[in-house]
Every structure is written in C-alpha cells, then in structure tokens.
N, C-alpha and C positions, 0 to 999 in steps of 0.2 A: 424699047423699054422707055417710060417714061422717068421722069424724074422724080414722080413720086415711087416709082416702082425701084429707082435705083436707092432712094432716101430708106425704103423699107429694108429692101437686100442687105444693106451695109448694117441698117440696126441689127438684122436677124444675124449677121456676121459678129456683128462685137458681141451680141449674147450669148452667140454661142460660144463667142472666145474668153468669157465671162463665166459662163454657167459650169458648176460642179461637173467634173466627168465621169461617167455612169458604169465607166470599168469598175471590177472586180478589186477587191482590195487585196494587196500583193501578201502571198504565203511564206512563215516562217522556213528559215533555210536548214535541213534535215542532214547530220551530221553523215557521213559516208561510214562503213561498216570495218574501213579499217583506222579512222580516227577511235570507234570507240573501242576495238581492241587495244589501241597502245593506252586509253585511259585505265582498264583494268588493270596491266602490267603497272601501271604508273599507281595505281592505288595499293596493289596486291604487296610490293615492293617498299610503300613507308611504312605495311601494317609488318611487315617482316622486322626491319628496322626497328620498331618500337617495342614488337616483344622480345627484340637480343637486349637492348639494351636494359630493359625492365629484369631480362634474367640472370643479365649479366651484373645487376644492381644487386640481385637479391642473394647470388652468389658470392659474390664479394661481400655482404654482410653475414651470410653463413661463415665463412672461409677464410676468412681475414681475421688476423689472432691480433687479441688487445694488444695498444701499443703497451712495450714494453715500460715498467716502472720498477723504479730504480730502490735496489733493495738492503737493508744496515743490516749484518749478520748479529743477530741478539745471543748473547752466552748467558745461560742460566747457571742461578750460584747457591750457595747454601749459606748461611750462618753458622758456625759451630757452634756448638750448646751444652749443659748438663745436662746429662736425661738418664734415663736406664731402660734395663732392657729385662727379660726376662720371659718365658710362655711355660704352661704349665696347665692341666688338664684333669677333670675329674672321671674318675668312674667307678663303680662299684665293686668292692671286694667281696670274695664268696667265702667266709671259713668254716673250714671243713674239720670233724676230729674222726682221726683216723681208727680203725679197730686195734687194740694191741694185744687182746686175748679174747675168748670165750670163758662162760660160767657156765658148770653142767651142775644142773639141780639132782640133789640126792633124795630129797625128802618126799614123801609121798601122802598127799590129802589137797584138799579144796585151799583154793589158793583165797584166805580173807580177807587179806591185806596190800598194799604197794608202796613204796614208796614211791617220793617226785625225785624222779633225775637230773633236773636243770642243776643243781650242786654237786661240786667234787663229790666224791664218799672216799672217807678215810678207812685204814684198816680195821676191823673191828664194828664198823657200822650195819646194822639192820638193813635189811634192802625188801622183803618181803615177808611174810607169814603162811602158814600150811599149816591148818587145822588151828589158826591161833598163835602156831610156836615161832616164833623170831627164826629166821636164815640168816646168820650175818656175814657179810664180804669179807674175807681177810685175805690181805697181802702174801704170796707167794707164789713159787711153781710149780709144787708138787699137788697134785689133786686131789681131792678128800674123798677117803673110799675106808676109813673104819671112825669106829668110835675113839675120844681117845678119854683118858679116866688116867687114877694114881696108877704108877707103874707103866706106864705107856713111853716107849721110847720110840725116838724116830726122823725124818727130815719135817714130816709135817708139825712133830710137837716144837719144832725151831721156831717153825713160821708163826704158830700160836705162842710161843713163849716174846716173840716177835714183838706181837700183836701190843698182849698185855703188858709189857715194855714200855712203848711209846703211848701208850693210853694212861699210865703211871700208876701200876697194879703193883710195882715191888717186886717186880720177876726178871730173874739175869737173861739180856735177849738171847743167849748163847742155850738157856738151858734144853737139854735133848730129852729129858728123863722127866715127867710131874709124879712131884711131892708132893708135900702135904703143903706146903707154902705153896705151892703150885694149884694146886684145887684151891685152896682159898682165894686166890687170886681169880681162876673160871667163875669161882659161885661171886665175887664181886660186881664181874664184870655181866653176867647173868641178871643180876639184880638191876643193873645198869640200863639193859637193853629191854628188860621186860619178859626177861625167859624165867622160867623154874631155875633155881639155883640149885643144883645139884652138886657142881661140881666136876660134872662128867659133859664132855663136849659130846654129843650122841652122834653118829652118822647120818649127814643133812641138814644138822644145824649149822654148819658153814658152808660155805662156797670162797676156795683157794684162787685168785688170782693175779699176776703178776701186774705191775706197772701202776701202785696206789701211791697218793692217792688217784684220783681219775671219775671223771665222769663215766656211767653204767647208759645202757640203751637195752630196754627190753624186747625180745622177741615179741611182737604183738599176737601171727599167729601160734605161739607155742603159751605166753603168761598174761590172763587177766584175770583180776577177780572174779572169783566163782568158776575158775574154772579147775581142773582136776590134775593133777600130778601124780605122775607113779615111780618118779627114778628115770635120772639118766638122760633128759631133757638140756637140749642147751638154751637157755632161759633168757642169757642176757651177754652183750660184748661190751669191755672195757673198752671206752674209749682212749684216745691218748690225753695228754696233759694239756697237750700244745694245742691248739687250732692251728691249721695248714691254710695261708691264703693265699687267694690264688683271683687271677683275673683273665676273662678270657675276652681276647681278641681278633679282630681279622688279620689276616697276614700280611695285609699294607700294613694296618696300623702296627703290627706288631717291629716291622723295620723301623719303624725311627723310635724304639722303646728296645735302646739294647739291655744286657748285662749290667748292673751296673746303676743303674737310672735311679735317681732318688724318688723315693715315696713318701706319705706319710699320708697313714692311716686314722680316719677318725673314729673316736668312738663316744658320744657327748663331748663334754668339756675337754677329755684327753686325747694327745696325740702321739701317734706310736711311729717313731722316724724310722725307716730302714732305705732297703732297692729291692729293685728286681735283681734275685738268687737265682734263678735259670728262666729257663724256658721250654717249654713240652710242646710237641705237637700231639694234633687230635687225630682221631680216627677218622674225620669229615674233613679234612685237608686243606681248609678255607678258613680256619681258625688254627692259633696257639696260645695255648695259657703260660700268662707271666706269676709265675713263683714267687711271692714276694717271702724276704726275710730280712733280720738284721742285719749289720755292716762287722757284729762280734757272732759270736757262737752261743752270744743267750736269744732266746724265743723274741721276736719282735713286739709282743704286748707287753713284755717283761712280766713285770707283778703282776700285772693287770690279768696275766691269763686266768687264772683262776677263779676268779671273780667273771667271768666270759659264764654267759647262760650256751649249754648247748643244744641252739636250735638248729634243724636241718635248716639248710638253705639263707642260713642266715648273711645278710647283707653290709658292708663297712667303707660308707664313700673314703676315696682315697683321691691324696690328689699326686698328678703324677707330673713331676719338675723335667721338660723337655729340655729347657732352658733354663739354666741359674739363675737367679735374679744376682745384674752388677749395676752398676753405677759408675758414671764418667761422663767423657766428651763423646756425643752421638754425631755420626755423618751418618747419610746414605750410605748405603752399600756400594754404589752404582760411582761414585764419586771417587773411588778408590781405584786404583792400579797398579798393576804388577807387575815388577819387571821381571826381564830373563834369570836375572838371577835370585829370584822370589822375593826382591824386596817389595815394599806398599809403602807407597805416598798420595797423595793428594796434589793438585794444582791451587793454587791459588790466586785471587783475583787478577793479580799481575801478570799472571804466567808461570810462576817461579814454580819449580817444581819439589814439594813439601815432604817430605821421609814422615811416616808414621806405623806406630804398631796398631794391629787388630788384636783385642781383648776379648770380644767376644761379637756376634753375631746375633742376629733375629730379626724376621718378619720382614728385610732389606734395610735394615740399619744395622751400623757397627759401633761397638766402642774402640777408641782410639786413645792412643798416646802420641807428643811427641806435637803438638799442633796447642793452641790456647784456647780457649772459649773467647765466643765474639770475633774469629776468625773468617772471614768472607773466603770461601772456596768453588773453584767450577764444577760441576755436573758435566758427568762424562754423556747424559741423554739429548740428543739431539734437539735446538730448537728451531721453534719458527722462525722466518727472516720477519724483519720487523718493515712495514710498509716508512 
C-alpha cells in the first residue's frame, strides 16, 4: 500500500466514523399485557370512589335534618271587653183557622148572591141570598129546622132572641117565647138586612151556628152564584176565632228550638211576642211543627186577631230568639276552665288563676262576671313557638 493509498484509507475511516448511521430508527416500547390490566383496576377503582362519595354527599343532604333552632314558647291572650251576645233566627209562620162547625142550608132556589169571607161575621149577619131572599148566620147549637113566628117557643127562639139582643133590637136574650115586641123586633132587623119584613123568621132564612163571631169558608163545590139549592146542603164551616200558628221544621233544626223558645211574630208594623207551646210530629218523620202561642192563656195576636184576613196558607215571618240578647264582659269560650268541682276561672297574663261566672254563651264566646274589662287573659288554644 502506498501512502497515498493509506492517506485515502484513513479519510474513508474518519468518514465513515463521521457520517450519519443508516440503521433503522429505534421503536417505541410496547407496554406488556399485564401492566395494562393493573391500569384498568387502577382506573375502575377512583371511578368507584367518586361515585360513593358523590352519593354519599347527596345523601347526607337528603337525610340530614336542619340544624336545630332555638325556640321562645309564645302564649296567646285575650283582652277582656264589653260586647254582647245574642243569635236568633227568622222563618215563616203558617196560620191556620181551624173548622169549629158546619152550616146546613135550608133554603131552596138559585143562589144570587155571596158574601166576602175575609171578615169576622157577627151573629145576625147576611152571608148569602136564594132567590133574592137574605140567609143570615146566627150564633148558636141548636140547628134550624122550622119556621119561627108570634107564639113560637123553643131553644132555637133563645138563640134568635140572642141574636137581636146584641144587635140592640130591645129584646130580653133569655126570651124562649115571641111576642109581639118580639116580631117587631124580627121585622126591624129584616128591614136591616134587606129581607121582607114580616116578622116571621121562615125556615132557611137562617143558618144556626156555634162559635160567633168567626170567620165562614164556603164550600166551593156545594155554593156559587147561580148555582141551585134544594135543602140540606152543607154550604159553609165556621172557622175558629183564633189562627193557629204553627212553623214546620227539620228535626235537626227542631233540637235546638225546645218548649219554651221565645218568638215574635210579625205582621207590618206590629209585633206579637209569645214561644214555642209544643211541638208535633209529622207523618213524614223528617219534619216537626213548632206550635207557637202566648206565654198567658189569651191568643197570641191578641186584638189583633180579628182584624187577621183569612187566607189559606197565609204566611207571618217570625223571628225566633236561640239566644237572648245580654250584655257584659266577653271572653272566648275556649279561655275558660273548669274545675272538678264545677267551678270557672280564667288565667291571666301572670299565671294567677281568676274565678269567674258564665252568664251566658254563643257562637264560642261567653259572658262573664267576676273579671274587669281591659283584663289581659291566656287562651287555653295551643300556640306557635315563636322562632
């Protein structure tokens, strides 16, 4: 080898100890099959952890009772005061007039005439016409079945001597026997009514019935004008004097309306005071009618009855006193307590326990004695705790 040949050698040595190396460039290192099972464990394991703690957060915010806060027992009180009490209730009254006899027509013809029934009828008054001729109503029992004329003795010529009596004929009411003062006295009263004056009472010119004076009710199908009469007919009933009132209610309502119960009846401007005088039961067993009357033995419209129109079904607000109207110291009801051995006090603001009487009651208040107005007292009703 020459020296040029060894000067080359050595370069083609350093160049090569120089030059880039042509190897393959080295491959990433590929984890083994059981490192990446323990990362799954390793992962599966914080995802566990985070949903305890997340449930165990949300649990405890379910679950967990507010902190306790601290609570001032608050006592409710009343004021004592003047006030009143009273309840009381309207409803309508029905009065009724009762039948206290019949009238049997004697007379026989076309009936031309009628009187209006809304007014009493005195004894001795006109009540209808047959053929023209006056029937007039007279007071008594005995029933009219002949003529009566001078020389007529009897019970019936009492009741006609009766008659012309209080109508102020000049005739002794005792008299049994007509005289000749007697017949002048029928042809007055004749004259009076619109009849032929005779003198002689003919059979069918009256109609005898008990309990005048009185309101009359005509038979509708037996008496209208133009219609025909032949004897014997009962034509019309005496009503009573009184109206009967009466109120009907359900048999709740009827418990708290005993015996007793004060009422008072309107009728315009007047007021007619009484109570409930019984009480009936119905046929329909869901209802009872309260009996209303006075508190004495006279009629409850007093005077005023008579002057009453009698209509069927006629109508009389009434108001009816559940509760008296009083006047005093009002508590609650509720405020009130009672001991074993029935007394009633009240508390009051302090605690001290206050003695009082109950006077009357309604709607949960009471009247009281024995306490002042402007009184501060507790309530026995439970209250809120005050935060």
């Amino acid at each position: 080898m020459t020296g040029k040949d060894s000067a080359r050698t050595v370069d083609s040595a350093q160049a090569d100890a120089s030059a880039p190396s042509r190897s393959e460039p080295p491959r990433p290192l590929r984890p083994t099959r059981r490192k990446r099972g323990v990362g799954k464990i390793v992962a599966l394991v914080i995802g566990v952890a985070i949903v305890s703690a997340l449930a165990g957060w949300s649990l405890g915010k379910i679950f967990t009772p507010p902190p306790a806060t601290t609570a001032q027992s608050v006592v409710n009180t009343f004021t004592v005061r003047q006030g009143s009490l009273g309840k009381a209730i309207t409803l309508n009254a029905a009065a009724a007039w009762g039948s206290e006899a019949s009238g049997i027509n004697r007379a026989a013809g076309v009936v031309t005439s009628m009187e209006p029934v809304a007014d009493p009828k005195v004894s001795g008054d006109p009540i209808y016409a047959a053929d023209l001729a006056p029937v007039a109503l007279v007071a008594g029992s005995t029933p009219a079945f002949r003529e009566i004329t001078t020389g007529t003795e009897g019970p019936d010529v009492v009741q006609l001597a009766a008659m012309l009596a209080e109508r102020g004929y000049g005739v002794d009411p005792e008299t049994s026997k007509v005289d000749w003062v007697f017949a002048q006295a029928i042809k007055a009263w004749q004259r009076d009514i619109g009849a032929k004056d005779t003198g002689t009472v003919a059979n069918g010119a009256v109609i005898f019935a008990p309990g005048l004076p009185a309101r009359i009710q005509f038979d509708p199908d037996i008496i209208s004008v133009g219609a025909t009469l032949a004897g014997g007919e009962k034509v019309l009933t005496v009503a009573s004097a009184v109206p009967e009132f009466t109120i009907e209610v359900p048999n709740e309502q009827a418990q708290t309306i005993p015996v007793g119960t004060p009422v008072s009846i309107k009728n315009g401007e007047a007021r007619w005071p009484g109570q409930v005088s019984g009480i009936r039961e119905l046929a329909n067993g869901s209802n009872k009618l309260l009996v209303l009357g006075s508190a004495t033995d006279t009629p409850i419209c007093g005077a005023d009855c008579g002057a009453l129109t009698a209509v069927k079904d006629a109508l009389f607000p009434t108001e009816i006193t559940l509760v008296p109207h009083q006047e005093g110291l009002v508590v609650p009801s509720s405020a009130i307590r009672t001991n074993a051995s029935g007394g009633t006090s009240v508390m009051l603001a302090s605690g001290t326990d206050q003695p009082v009487e109950v006077v009357g009651t309604s709607s949960g208040m009471s009247i009281v004695t024995g306490v002042d107005a402007g009184t501060v007292i507790q309530l026995w009703a439970p209250a809120a705790p005050k935060p």
